[in-house]
C-alpha positions, 0 to 999 in steps of 0.5 A: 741429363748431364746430372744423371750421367754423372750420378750413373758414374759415380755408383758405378764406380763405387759399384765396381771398386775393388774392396780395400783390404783394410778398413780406413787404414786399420786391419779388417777385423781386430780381436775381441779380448775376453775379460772375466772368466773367474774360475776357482782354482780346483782342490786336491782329491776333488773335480772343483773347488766346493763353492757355487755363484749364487748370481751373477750381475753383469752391467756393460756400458758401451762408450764411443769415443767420436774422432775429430773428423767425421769420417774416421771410425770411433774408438769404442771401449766398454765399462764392464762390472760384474758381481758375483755372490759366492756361497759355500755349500751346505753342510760345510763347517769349516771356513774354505780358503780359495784362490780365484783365477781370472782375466783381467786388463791392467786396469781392473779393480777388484774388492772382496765384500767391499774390501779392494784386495790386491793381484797377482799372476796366476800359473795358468790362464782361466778356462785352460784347463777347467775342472769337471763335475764329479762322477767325470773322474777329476781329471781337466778337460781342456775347453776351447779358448773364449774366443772361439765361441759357441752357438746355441742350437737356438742360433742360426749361423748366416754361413754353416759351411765355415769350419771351426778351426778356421773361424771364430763365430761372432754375434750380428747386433741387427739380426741376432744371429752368429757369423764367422769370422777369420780366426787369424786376425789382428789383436790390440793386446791380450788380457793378464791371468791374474788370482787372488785368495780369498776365504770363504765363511759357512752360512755367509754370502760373498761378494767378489767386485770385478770393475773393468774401467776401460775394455777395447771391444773387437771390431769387425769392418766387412760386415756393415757400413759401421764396424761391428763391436764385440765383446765376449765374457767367459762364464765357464760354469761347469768349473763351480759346484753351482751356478746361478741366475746370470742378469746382464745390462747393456748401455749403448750410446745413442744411435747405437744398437746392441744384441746380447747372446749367450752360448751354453757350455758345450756338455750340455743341451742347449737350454729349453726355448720357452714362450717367456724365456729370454733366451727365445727373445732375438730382438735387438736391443735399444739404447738399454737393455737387459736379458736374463739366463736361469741356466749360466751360458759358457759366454756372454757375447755382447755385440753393438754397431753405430746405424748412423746412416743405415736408414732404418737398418735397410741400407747397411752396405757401400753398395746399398748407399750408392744405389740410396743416393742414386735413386734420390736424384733420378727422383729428384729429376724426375719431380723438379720436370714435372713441377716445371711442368705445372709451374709454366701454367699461366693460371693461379695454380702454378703458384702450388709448384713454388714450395715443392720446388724449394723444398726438393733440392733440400730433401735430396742434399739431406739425404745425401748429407746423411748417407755420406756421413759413413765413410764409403772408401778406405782412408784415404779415398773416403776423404773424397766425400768432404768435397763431395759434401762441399759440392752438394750444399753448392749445388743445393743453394744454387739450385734453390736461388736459381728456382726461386729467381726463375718462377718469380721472373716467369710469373712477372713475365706472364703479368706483364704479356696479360696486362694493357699495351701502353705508350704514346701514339697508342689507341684507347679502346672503346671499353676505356672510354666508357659507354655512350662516350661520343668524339668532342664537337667543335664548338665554333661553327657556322651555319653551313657546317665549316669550322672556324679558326679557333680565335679567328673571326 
């Protein structure tokens, strides 16, 4: 009874405490930096620069980075690399110099048909200010930054009631849909507006290299028991004369899930849904996974969370956990009574009860071992579980030797109750002596029956 109290405490207390307003001692929610974002620099006299993205192949390979205690969040970052095949249109005769304009971390590398080509700072950021189609009158329309994001009407927000101006919208790797989050939060950098020229030739496919070796992703810690990760990739099609097929890959790390989504560019509808389109596909990817858009969205959202600990996606909260461990151990109890119950039997069938009553502490100390893997509490509270860790692999041993020494002590007791008295002094039994057995007779007698002296005359 004492064990139930205390684990009625202890989820009562994690129940009631007050949110930390940080996670693990870094901020809530940390940004989500843009990279990619290549725009061509528009021409004089025209809306856009007269190029079209033949295709776009986009390859994204989430690394977590596992800290050296267990209970700190992981650093995770991305390997980004995107291809574009860049053609001029038809009918052009004369070779097109252009300049690109993209956004970049320091550490980009950047090859032209297979050439490395060098930086520079661009005048303005990509997406800024980003050219019209023609017919629109050639003048800039300014589009919201990358960050903001858009959802298709496709997409179900969790909080509709949330105002753009104050929150940005992020993709839910578990459930596929966009949530809002606050718009002012903290932010490890911002990515370089860099450019580069490049000359495009008639009737000849380009090929521009983007390789980001190292992407921090934008994390969100109030979601989940994990924090949720993000990374956002502008496309901003309607700056090209075309746009073509977009494919994307996604790699995860193992116990990992992913979800990729892509908003449309906000002039335009949201795509059709078809039954074998992958824009209508909402199911969380696995360790691999690709999607393709026939139509190039104005973002590629790419969102990951570790589910270590989640139980099959079932138990993704503080709370959810508590109430897990704390229904283990009210079955814990409640089994290990009943098993004693039938283990106090004097009869062969108590020997059933042995192995259950091993195998009960095990299963609840590997429970709680792997619930209490994420960290609950903020840093430097979640430090806390080390030693409940400690206290249930004590717990758990003790318990372990304690019903083994138990049942055998309870089962010799009963063997020896059930077994024949013995020591001297102490009657045999009619059945051990055998049937028909009679007492010995002297054998010295004399005819009226007296008995002799052994010995004597």
């Amino acid at each position: 009874m004492a064990r139930v109290v205390v684990v009625l405490c202890l989820v009562a207390a994690g129940v009631l405490w007050p949110t930390p307003g940080a996670a693990q001692g870094l901020p809530r929610a940390m940004a989500a930096i843009p990279v990619g974002g290549v725009i061509p620099a528009p021409t004089a006299g025209s809306g856009h620069a007269p190029v079209s993205v033949q295709r776009l192949v986009v390859a994204v390979e989430v690394h977590a980075e596992r800290p050296r205690l267990a209970l700190m969040p992981a650093r995770v970052t991305a390997v980004l690399d995107a291809r574009y095949t860049l053609r001029l249109p038809e009918g052009q005769a004369r070779p097109q110099h252009l300049t690109l304009r993209v956004l970049a971390t320091p550490d980009v590398a950047v090859r032209w048909d297979g050439r490395p080509v060098d930086l520079y700072a661009a005048p303005d950021r990509p997406g800024d200010a980003v050219a019209t189609p023609d017919g629109a009158g050639g003048e800039p329309a300014h589009r919201p930054g990358p960050a903001a994001g858009a959802a298709s009407a496709g997409d179900v927000l969790d909080e509709p009631s949330a105002e753009s101006q104050d929150m940005v919208r992020w993709l839910d790797p578990l459930t596929g849909r966009f949530y809002p989050v606050p718009q002012a939060m903290a932010s490890s950098g911002a990515p370089q507006a860099l450019a580069i020229d490049v000359v495009l030739r008639p009737e000849r496919d380009h090929h521009l290299q983007l390789h980001y070796p190292r992407v921090p992703l934008g994390w969100d810690g109030s979601r989940y028991i994990a924090p949720v990760h993000q990374l956002i990739v502008p496309l901003h099609p309607e700056a090209w004369a075309g746009f073509g097929p977009v494919d994307v890959h996604v790699a995860v790390p193992r116990g990992y899930v992913a979800d990729l989504a892509g908003a449309p560019p906000a002039a335009e509808p949201s795509p059709p849904l078809g039954d074998d389109g992958a824009e209508s596909e909402r199911a969380a990817l696995g360790p691999a996974g690709e999607r393709r858009w026939a139509r190039a969205p104005a973002q590629i959202h790419v969102a990951a969370v570790d589910t270590a600990g989640m139980w099959g996606r079932w138990v993704t909260r503080r709370r959810d956990v508590l109430w897990l461990l704390a229904t283990t151990w009210l079955v814990f109890v409640g089994l290990r009574a009943g098993l004693w119950r039938l283990g106090r039997r004097r009869d062969a069938w108590a020997w059933a009860a042995l192995l259950p009553l091993l195998a009960l502490p095990v299963v609840a100390g590997w429970v709680s071992w792997r619930s209490l893997r994420v960290p609950l509490w903020g840093y430097p509270l979640s430090l806390l579980q080390y030693a409940l860790w400690g206290a249930l692999a004590l717990y758990v041993a003790g318990r372990l030797l304690g019903d083994l020494v138990g049942f055998l002590a309870l089962r010799w007791r009963y063997r020896r109750a059930a077994g024949p008295p013995r020591g001297p002094g102490t009657a045999t039994s009619a059945d051990e002596l055998g049937q028909g057995s009679r007492p010995a007779v002297a054998a010295d007698t004399d005819a009226g029956g007296l008995t002799a002296p052994s010995g004597g005359a």
